[in-house]
N, C-alpha and C positions, 0 to 999 in steps of 0.2 A: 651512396655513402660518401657522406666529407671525408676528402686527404688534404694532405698538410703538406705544403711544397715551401722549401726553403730554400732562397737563392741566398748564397754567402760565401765569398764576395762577389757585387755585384763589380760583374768588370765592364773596362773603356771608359770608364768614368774616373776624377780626381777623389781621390783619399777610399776609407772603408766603412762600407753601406752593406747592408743584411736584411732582406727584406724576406718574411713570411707572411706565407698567404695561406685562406682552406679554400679549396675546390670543392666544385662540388655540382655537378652536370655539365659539365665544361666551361664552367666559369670561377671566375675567382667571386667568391660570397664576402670576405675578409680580409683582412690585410695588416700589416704590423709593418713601419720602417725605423729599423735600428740604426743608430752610429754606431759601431763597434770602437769608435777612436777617440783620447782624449789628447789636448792641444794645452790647453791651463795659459795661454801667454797672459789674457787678462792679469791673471796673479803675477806673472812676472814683473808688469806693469806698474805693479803698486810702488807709491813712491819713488818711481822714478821721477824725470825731467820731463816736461810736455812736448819740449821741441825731440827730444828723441824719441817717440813712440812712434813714430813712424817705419821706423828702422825694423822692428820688432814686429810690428801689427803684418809688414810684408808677411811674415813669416807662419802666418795663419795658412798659408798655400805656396806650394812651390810654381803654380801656373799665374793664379788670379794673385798677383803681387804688388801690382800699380795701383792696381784699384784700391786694396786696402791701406799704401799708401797714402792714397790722396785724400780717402775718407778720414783717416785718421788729423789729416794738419788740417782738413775742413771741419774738423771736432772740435780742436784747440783754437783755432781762428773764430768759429763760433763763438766759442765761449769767450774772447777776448774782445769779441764785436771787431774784428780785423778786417779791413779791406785790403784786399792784394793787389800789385798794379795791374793793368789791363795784357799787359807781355805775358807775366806770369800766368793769366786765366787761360790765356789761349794757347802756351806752351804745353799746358794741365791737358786743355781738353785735344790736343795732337795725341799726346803721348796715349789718352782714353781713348780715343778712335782706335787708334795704330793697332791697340791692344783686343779691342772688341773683335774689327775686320778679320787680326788671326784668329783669336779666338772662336770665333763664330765658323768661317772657313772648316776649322780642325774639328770642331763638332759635326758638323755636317758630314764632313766628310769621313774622317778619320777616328770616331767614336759610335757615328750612327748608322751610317749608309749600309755598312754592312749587315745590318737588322732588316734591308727591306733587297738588297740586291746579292741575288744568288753567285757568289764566282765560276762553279763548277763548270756551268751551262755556257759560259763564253766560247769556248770550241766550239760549240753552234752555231755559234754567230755571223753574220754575214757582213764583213766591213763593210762594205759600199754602203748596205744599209744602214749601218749603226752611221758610216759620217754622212750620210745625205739626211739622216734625222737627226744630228745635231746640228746642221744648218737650217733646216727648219727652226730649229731653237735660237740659235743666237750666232753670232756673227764670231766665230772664235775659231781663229786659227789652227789650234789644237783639234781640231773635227775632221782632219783630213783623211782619208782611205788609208793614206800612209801609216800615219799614225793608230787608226785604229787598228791594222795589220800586226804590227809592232807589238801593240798591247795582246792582242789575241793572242800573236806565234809562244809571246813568255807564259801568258796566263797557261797555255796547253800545253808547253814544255812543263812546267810546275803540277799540272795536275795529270800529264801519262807516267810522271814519275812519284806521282803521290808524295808532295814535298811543295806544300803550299806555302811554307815562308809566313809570312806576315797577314796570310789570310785562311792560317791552317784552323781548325777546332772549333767552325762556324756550324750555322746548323743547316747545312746546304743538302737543297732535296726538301725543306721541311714545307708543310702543305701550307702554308702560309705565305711562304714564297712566290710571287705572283708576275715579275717582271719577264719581257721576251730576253731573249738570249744578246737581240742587238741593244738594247736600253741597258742591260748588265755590263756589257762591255763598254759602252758609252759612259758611264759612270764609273766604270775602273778605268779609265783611262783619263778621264777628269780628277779622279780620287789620284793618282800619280803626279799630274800636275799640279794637283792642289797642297802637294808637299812641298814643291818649290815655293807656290804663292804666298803659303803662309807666313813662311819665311821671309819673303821681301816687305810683307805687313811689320812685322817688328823688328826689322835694322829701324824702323821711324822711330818705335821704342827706345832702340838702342842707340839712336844717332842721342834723340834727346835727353835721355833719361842718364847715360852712361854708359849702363849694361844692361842686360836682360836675361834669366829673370832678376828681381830687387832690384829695381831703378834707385840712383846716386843723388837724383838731383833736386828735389823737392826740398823744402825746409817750410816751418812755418813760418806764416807771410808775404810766401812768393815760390821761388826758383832757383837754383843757381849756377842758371844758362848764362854764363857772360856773353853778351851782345855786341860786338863792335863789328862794322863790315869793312873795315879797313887791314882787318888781322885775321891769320889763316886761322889761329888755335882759338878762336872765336866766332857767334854764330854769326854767321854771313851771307852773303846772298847766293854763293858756291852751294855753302850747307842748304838753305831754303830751299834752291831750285832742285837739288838732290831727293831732297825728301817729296816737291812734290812731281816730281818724273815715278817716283817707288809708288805715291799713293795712287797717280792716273793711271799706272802698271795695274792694279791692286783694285782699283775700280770696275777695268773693263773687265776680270776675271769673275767679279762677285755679280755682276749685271748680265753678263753675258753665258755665263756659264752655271756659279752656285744656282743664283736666285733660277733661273728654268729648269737647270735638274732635277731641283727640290719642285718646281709645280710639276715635273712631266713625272715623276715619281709617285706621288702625291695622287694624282690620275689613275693611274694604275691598282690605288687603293683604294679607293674612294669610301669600300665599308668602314673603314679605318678615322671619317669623320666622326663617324658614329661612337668611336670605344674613347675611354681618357678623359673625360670631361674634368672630372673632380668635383673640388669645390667650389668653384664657378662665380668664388668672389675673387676681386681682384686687387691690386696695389702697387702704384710704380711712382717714382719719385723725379720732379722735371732737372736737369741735368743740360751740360754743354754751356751753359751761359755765353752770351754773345756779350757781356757787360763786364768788368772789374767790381761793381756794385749786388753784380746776380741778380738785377734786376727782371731780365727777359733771358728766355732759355729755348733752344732750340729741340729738343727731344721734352718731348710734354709727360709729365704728371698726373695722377687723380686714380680713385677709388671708383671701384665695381662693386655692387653685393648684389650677391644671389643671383647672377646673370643677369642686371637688368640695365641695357646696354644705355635705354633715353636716360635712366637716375644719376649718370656717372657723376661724381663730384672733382670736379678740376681742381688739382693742386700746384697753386700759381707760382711757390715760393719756398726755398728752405726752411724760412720761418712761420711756415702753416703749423698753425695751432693744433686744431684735432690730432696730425702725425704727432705730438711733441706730446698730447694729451695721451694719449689713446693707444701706442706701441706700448705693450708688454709683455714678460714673458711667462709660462709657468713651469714648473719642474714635479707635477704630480706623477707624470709618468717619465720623467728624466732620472740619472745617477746621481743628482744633485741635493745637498739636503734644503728643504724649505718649504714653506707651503703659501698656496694662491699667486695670483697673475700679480707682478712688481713689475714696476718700470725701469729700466735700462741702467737709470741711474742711480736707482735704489737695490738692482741686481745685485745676487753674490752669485760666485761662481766657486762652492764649495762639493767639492766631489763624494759620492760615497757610493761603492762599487756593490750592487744585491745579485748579481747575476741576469738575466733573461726570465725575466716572467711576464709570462700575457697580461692577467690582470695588473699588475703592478709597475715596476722600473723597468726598461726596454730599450734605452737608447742614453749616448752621451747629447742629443740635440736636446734643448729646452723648445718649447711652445710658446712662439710668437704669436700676440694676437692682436687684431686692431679692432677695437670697442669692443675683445669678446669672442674675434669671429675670425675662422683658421683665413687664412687667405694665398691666395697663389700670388708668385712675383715668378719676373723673366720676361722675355722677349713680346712672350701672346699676352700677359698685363700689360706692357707698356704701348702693342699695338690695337689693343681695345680700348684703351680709356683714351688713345690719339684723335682713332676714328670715330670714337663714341663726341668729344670734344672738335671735332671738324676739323681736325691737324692737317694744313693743305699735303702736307708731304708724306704723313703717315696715310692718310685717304687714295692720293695717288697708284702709291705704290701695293699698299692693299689692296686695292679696286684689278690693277693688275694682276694682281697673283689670282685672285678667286675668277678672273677673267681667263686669263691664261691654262688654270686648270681645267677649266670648267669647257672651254671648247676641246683639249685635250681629250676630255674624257668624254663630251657630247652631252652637257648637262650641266644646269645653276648652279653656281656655290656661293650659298649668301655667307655673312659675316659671322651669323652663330656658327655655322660649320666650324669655322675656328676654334671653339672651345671644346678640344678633342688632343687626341696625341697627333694627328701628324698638324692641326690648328698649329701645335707647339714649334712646329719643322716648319710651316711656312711662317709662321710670325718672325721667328728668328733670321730667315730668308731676307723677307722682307725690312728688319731692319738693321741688318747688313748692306744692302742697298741704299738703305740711309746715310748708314752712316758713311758709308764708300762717298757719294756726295754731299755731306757734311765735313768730309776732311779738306775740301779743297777749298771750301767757305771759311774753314776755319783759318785753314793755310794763306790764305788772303788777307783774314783780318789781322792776324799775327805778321805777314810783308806787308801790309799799310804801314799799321802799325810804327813799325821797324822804320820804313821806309818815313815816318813821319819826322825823324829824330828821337822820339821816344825810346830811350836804352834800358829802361829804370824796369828793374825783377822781383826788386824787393823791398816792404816794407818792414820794420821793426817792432817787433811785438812789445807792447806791455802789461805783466801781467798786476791784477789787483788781489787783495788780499784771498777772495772766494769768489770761483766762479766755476760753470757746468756749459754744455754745448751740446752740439748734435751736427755729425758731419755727416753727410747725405753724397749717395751717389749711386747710379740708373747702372749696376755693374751688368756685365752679358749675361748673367745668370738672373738678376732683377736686382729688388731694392735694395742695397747695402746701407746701412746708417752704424756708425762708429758715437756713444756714446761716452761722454768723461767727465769726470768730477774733480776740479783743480783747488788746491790752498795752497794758494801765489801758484810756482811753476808748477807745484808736485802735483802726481795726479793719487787723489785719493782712491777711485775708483772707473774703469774704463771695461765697458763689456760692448762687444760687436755683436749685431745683430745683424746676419748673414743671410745672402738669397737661400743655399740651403737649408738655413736654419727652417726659414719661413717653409720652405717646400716640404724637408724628409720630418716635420714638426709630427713627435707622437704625440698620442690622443691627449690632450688636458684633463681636469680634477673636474670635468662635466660629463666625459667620455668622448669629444668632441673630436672625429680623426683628423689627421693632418690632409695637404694635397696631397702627395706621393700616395696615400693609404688608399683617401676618396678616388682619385684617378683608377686605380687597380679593380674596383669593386666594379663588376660587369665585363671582366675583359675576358674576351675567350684564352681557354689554355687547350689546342687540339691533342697536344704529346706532351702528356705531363711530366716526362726527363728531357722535353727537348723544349724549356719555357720560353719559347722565343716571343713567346708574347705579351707577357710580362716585361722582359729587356725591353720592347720595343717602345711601351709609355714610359719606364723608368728612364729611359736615355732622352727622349721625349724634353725632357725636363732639365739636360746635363747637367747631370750632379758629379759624384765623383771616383773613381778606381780598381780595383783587380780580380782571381781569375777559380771560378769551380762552387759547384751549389752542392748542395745535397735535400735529399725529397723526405717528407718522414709525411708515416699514416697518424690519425688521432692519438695514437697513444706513444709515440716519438718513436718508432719503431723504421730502420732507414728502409724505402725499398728502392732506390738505386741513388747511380750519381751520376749526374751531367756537369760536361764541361761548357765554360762560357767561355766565347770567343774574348780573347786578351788582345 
């Protein structure tokens, strides 16, 4: 007999997500992903001034802040046809790094890890063992006996006294749980320093940006980093060397530590290829630009459908047409009134509240679609369509990781294995290590640069009577694009279309599920009040926020309640 499990909210994740499923032999058969939350800034937006949308669009998220940022002045610089100076690009793309590395870091670590690594079991543990097996993994200081002693003596103080702090309400014990006692403690002892690391990732943010979160310094056009190296309260060679002493810090932790926890984790699961797939098409936008003109781009672009890795279509350029034809959204099973798939800049964003119904309205996310078809963005689209495209450094460091796992575990792991939930954990892995070596590329062309005499951050915009855009950018979570409708400065019309959007997208006016939904279908649920396996692809994915489900049989009737670890 089908039951009906309800997680709400889904927690460790940003903002409020609801997701029901029916069960039904131990597997989830269906699936439903709600927003529970409405945001409305697009309306805010209306008629406003174009250069200050950016201001506001921050404010879509208290985490991912930069990002919609920058999307936002690459909207309005779009639509003005604006070239920005070459300073200004590579200041952009620092401050995007800085932002990704912690980001990426804090998922890993601090929203997901605990989905596959047991705490309780660490009093078991045998330092010696746990640090002689993180030297095997990587060359990191923090793997020392000492240290791992350390973590153990607390981790066992904290649980003889039943008083787990910041790791209480998990679902420890649960049969899904499959790590040894020395890999659990190896990874809460990474998981503690990766609280500091995070942290050194965005002072880069904050050096550049102003503060963090909602970065100060962007404008359209440029920047408004003043440059002189002759002056302390300006950027200087003091400042540059600063920032990249933080990123080489920031580097050798995501190389040496993230990126192999996540394969020797990874290892340890291996059935775990197998669950999560989804919708198995794909879409990621090229990003980083090494140019002022955005002509070449360092994190590649391009389209997946239906898994089929040789078809990928390369997307060389912001001004790719199909993306510009072919994004739409629809709101048949949204809070929103209107009907059929509209484009971005023919969106409205007109709320109207029916309640939770299955067949009907279910969620404040609208239905992103490209030519028609749900699609996944994040980390594992923009590492298939790399390797699908021969991207020497997305190939590299892929080939690595399914290398790395796969002797771990004594056993192949090709490329489709990716398209899976923990695919989603090492893709994200994996380009974190990218970008870890893309900051100090960038950090170079930016002290050329500099160093060339080139001071210049800013161009002046001009606007013309009517004009529209589309600002593009490859966020941690995937595609971001900020669309706007301008008459002169004002903006008539402005709707973001968000990596979540594209993920937790309810079913369309076809019946078409979204990722989040298709990913759920086939996942085993061993303890249907203890859904840890559910969390495990939903996190998979980093969406977004807070803490406690409740379960109900077909006919809504509750038969218990689980807590989810906050």
């Amino acid at each position: 007999m089908a039951t009906r499990l309800t997680v709400d909210p889904v927690t460790r994740i940003e903002g409020h997500l609801r997701v029901d499923t029916e069960i039904d032999g131990g597997e989830v058969k269906k699936a439903w992903s709600s927003c529970t939350m409405w945001r409305g800034i697009e309306n805010i937006l209306l008629g406003r001034d174009a250069r200050e949308a950016w201001l506001f669009t921050q404010r879509f998220c208290g985490v991912c802040t930069t990002v919609h940022a920058i999307a936002s002045v690459r909207a309005v610089e779009d639509a003005l046809k604006l070239q920005i100076p070459p300073n200004a690009q590579f200041i952009r793309n620092l401050i995007l790094i800085a932002h990704g590395l912690h980001d990426h870091i804090v998922h890993f670590y601090h929203l997901s890890a605990l989905d596959w690594v047991d705490v309780t079991t660490i009093p078991k543990a045998d330092p010696k063992a746990a640090a002689a097996l993180g030297e095997t993994l990587g060359n990191w200081p923090g793997n020392s006996v000492k240290e791992m002693k350390r973590v153990q003596d607390a981790i066992t103080g904290f649980v003889s006294r039943g008083q787990l702090g910041i790791f209480a309400n998990g679902y420890w014990g649960h049969p899904a749980m499959k790590l040894p006692p020395e890999v659990n403690l190896l990874a809460v002892a990474h998981y503690l320093q990766a609280l500091d690391v995070q942290r050194e990732a965005n002072k880069v943010v904050g050096i550049l940006g102003g503060k963090t979160p909602h970065i100060q310094n962007v404008a359209v056009g440029g920047v408004q980093n003043a440059i002189n190296l002759d002056r302390i309260g300006a950027m200087n060679m003091d400042r540059l060397y600063q920032m990249k002493s933080i990123l080489e810090k920031v580097k050798t932790f995501v190389q040496e530590v993230y990126f192999t926890d996540c394969c020797a984790i990874a290892a340890h699961y291996m059935d775990w290829f197998g669950y999560g797939a989804g919708a198995q098409s794909y879409l990621a936008v090229p990003d980083l630009p090494t140019d002022a003109a955005a002509t070449a781009f360092d994190l590649p672009g391009g389209v997946i459908l239906n898994g089929d890795l040789a078809g990928v279509r390369p997307i060389q350029s912001w001004n790719d047409q199909p993306f510009r034809d072919f994004v739409a959204e629809d709101t048949a099973h949204s809070w929103y009134r209107g009907k059929g798939l509209k484009q971005p800049w023919q969106g409205v964003t007109d709320p109207t509240y029916t309640g939770w119904k299955e067949d009907g309205k279910y969620s404040w996310v609208k239905a992103p679609r490209y030519d028609g078809q749900a699609m996944e963005v994040g980390p594992l689209a923009q590492m298939l369509v790399g390797y699908a495209s021969g991207d020497e450094l997305v190939k590299k460091w892929v080939d690595k990781a399914l290398a790395t796992v796969g002797a771990i575990a004594k056993t192949k792991v090709t490329p489709d294995k990716l398209m899976s939930t923990l695919g989603r954990h090492a893709a994200r892995a994996v380009r974190c290590a990218i970008l870890a070596d893309l900051a100090l590329k960038h950090w170079e062309l930016l002290a050329n640069n500099v160093l060339s005499g080139d001071t210049t951050i800013f161009e002046t915009p001009v606007f013309p009577k009517e004009s529209e855009g589309v600002g593009m950018h490859e966020a941690p979570r995937g595609t971001l694009s900020h669309w706007v409708v301008l008459e002169g400065s004002k903006i008539k019309n402005y709707q973001a279309v968000v990596p979540t959007t594209w993920n937790a997208s309810p079913r369309d006016e076809k019946g078409q599920i979204g990722p989040y939904e298709a990913s759920l279908v086939g996942n085993p649920v061993a303890v249907p009040d203890q859904p840890l396996e559910v969390i495990r692809t939903l996190h998979s994915f980093d969406p977004c926020m807070a803490c406690a489900c409740h379960t109900f049989d077909p006919k809504g009737n509750e038969l218990g309640h689980a807590k989810v670890l906050g």
